[in-house]
C-alpha positions as CSV (number, residue, x, y, z in Angstrom):
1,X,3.6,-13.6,-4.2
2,X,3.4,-14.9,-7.3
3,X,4.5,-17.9,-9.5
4,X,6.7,-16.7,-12.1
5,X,8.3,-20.0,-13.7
6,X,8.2,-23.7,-13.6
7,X,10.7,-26.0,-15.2
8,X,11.5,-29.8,-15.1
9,X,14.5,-30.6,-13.3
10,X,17.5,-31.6,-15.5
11,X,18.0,-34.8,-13.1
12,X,14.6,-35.9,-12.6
13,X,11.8,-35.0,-15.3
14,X,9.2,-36.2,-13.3
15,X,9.8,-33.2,-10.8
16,X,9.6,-29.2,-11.5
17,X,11.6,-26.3,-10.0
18,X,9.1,-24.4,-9.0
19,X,10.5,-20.2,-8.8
20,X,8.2,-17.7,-6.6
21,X,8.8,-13.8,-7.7
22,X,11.6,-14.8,-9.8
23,X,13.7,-17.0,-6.9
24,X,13.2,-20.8,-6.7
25,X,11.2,-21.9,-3.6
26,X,10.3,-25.5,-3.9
27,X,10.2,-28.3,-6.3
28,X,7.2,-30.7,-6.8
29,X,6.1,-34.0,-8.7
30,X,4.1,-33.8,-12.1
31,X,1.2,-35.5,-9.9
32,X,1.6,-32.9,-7.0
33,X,1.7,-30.4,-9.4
34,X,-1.9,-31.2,-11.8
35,X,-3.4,-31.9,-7.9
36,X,-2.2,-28.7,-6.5
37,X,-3.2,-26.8,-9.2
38,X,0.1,-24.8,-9.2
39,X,0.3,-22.6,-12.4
40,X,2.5,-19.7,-14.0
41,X,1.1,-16.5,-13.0
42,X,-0.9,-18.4,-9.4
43,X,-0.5,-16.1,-6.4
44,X,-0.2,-16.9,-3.0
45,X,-0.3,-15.9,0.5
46,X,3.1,-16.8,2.5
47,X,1.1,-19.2,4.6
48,X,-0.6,-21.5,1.3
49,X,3.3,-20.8,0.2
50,X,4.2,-22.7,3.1
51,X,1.7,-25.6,2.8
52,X,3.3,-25.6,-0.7
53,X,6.6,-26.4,0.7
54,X,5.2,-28.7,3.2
55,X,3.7,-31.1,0.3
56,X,7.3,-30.6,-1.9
57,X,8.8,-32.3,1.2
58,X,6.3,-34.9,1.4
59,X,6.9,-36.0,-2.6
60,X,10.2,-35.9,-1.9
61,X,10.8,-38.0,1.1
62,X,7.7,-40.2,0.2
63,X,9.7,-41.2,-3.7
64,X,12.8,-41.7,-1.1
65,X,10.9,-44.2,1.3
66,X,9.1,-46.0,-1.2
67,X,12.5,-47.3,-2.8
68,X,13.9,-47.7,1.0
69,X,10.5,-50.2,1.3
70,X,11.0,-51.4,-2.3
71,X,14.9,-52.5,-1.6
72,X,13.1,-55.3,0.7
73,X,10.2,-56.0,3.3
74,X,11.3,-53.9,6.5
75,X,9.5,-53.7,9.7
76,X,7.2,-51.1,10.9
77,X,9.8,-49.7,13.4
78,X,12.8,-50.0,10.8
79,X,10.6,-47.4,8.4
80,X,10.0,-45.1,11.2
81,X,13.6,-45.0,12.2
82,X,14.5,-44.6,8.6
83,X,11.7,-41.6,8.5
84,X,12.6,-40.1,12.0
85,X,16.8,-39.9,10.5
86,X,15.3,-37.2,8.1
87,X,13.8,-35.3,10.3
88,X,17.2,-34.7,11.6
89,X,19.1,-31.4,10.9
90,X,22.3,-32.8,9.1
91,X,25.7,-29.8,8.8
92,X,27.3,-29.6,5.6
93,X,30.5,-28.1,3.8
94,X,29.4,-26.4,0.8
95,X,32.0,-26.0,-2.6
96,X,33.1,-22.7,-0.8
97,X,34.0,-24.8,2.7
98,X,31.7,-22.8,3.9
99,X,29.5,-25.0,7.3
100,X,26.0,-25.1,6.3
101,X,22.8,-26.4,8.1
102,X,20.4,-28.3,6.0
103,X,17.3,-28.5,7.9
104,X,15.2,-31.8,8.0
105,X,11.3,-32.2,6.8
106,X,8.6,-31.6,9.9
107,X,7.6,-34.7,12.3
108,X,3.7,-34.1,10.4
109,X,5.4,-35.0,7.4
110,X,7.4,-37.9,7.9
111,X,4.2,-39.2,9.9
112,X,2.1,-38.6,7.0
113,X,4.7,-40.7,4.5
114,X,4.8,-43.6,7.2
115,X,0.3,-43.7,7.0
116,X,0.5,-43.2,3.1
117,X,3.1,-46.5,2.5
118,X,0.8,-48.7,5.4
119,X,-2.3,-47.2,3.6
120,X,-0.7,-48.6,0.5
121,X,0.6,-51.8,2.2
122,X,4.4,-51.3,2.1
123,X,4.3,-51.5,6.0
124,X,2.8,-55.2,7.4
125,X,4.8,-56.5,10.2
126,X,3.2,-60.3,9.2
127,X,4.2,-60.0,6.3
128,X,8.0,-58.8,6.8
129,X,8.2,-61.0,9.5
130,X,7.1,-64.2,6.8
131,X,9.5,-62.5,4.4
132,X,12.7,-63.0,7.3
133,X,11.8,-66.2,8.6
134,X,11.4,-67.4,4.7
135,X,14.9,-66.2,3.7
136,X,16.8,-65.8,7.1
137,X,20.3,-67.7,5.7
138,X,18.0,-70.3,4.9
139,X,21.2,-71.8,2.8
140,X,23.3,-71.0,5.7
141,X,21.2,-71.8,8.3
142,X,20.0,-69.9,11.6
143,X,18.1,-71.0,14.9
144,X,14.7,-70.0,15.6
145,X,15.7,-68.6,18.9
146,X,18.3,-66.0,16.7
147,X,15.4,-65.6,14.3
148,X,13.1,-64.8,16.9
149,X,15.7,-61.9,19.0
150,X,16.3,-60.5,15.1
151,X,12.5,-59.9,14.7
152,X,12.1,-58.4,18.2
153,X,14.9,-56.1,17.7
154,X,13.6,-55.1,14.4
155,X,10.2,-54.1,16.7
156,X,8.0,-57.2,15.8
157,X,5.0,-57.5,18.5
158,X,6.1,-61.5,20.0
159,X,2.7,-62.7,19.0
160,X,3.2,-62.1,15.1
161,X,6.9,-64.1,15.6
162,X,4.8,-66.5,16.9
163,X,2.4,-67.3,14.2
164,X,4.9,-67.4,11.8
165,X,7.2,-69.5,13.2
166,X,4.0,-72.3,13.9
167,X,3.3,-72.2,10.1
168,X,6.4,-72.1,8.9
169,X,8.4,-75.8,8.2
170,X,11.8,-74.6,9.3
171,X,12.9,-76.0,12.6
172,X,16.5,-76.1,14.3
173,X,17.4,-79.8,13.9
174,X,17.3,-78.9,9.5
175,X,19.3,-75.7,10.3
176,X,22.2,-77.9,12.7
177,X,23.0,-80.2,9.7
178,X,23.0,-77.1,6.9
179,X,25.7,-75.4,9.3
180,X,27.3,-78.5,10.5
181,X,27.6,-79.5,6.2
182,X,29.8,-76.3,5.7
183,X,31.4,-75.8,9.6
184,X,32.5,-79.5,10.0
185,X,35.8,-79.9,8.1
186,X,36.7,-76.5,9.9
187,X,35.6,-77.3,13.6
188,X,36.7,-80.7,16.0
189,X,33.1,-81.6,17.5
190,X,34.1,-79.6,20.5
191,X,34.7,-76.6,19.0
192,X,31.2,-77.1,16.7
193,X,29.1,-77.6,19.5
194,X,30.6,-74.6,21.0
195,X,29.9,-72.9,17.7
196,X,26.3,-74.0,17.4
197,X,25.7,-72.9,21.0
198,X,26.7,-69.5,20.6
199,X,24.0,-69.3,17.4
200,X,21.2,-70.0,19.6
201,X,20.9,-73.9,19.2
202,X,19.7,-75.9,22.2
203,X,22.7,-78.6,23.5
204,X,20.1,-81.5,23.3
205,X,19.7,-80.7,19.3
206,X,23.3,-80.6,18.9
207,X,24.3,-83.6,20.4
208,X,21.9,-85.3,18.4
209,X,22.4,-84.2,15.6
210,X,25.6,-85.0,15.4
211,X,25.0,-88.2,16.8
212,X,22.7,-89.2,13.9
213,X,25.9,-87.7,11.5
214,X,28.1,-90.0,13.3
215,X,25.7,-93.0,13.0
């Protein structure tokens, strides 16, 4: 089987359409393309046409999670999730109405995207987890207790919470008053301390908090 054309895509000029015997088969990245070799006139076997195909999915879903890492910090487990969703087979109407499957990119593939972004550093649980506590509603204001369930949801190992929390200067009696400053003409002190409860906040803290308000 043989290469018979390449072309940059009209969308994207950094990736080809890459056509086998006169048919597309894959597309690839200028970089893929100058590593791979792939020329006009190459022939392959259907198994190295495979492996072909197998590193057009990579470049593709690789661009894809770089700008899901690049949007912010995320988690380890949040960019595995994110990886494992395209590995699922999604259904489809096309233009005709016609039910279509399109099938997902291989389990080797989405592992090999989630070692090349921690090889490059995009995946660091410290320093998401620096990133979260830093800019948690930190005008709004958010107990360390809620900040510490968020972090463990999001698949943060406790000991990591925990050594960013100890170096980090934001403590619960700061975040009372910032919610207190934009909940108090809203809430009777009942309803406030109810409200303060129910975001994590320890009933000692509260109380005196709003004691020293009061004072």
């Amino acid at each position: 089987m043989k290469i018979t054309d390449i072309s940059v895509q009209a969308k994207n000029a950094d990736r080809v359409n890459v056509s086998v015997d006169g048919t597309y088969k894959f597309s690839l990245d200028i970089f893929q393309l100058s590593q791979l070799g792939v020329k006009i006139g190459n022939e392959y076997t259907e198994e190295e046409l495979a492996e072909l195909e197998a590193e057009s999915q990579f470049g593709k879903l690789y661009s894809r999670a770089l700008e899901y890492t690049l949007l912010r910090p995320h988690s380890a487990r949040e960019i595995r999730d994110y990886l494992w969703k395209k590995t699922v087979s999604k259904r489809y109407k096309s233009r005709s109405g016609e039910v279509k499957v399109k099938d997902g990119v291989s389990n080797e593939v989405a592992e090999r995207v989630f070692e090349r972004l921690q090889a490059k550093g995009y995946i660091d649980d410290r320093k998401f987890t620096q990133f979260w506590v830093d800019h948690r509603n930190q005008r709004k204001g958010t107990s360390v207790r809620k900040l510490v369930l968020e972090l463990r949801k999001k698949g943060v190992e406790q000991d990591i919470i925990n050594e960013t929390l100890e170096s980090s200067s934001r403590n619960d009696g700061d975040e009372i008053l910032k919610i207190i400053a934009k909940k108090r003409q809203k809430y009777d002190d009942e309803k406030l301390i109810q409200y303060l409860a129910r975001q994590g906040f320890r009933y000692d803290d509260i109380k005196s908090a709003l004691a020293n308000l009061d004072r």
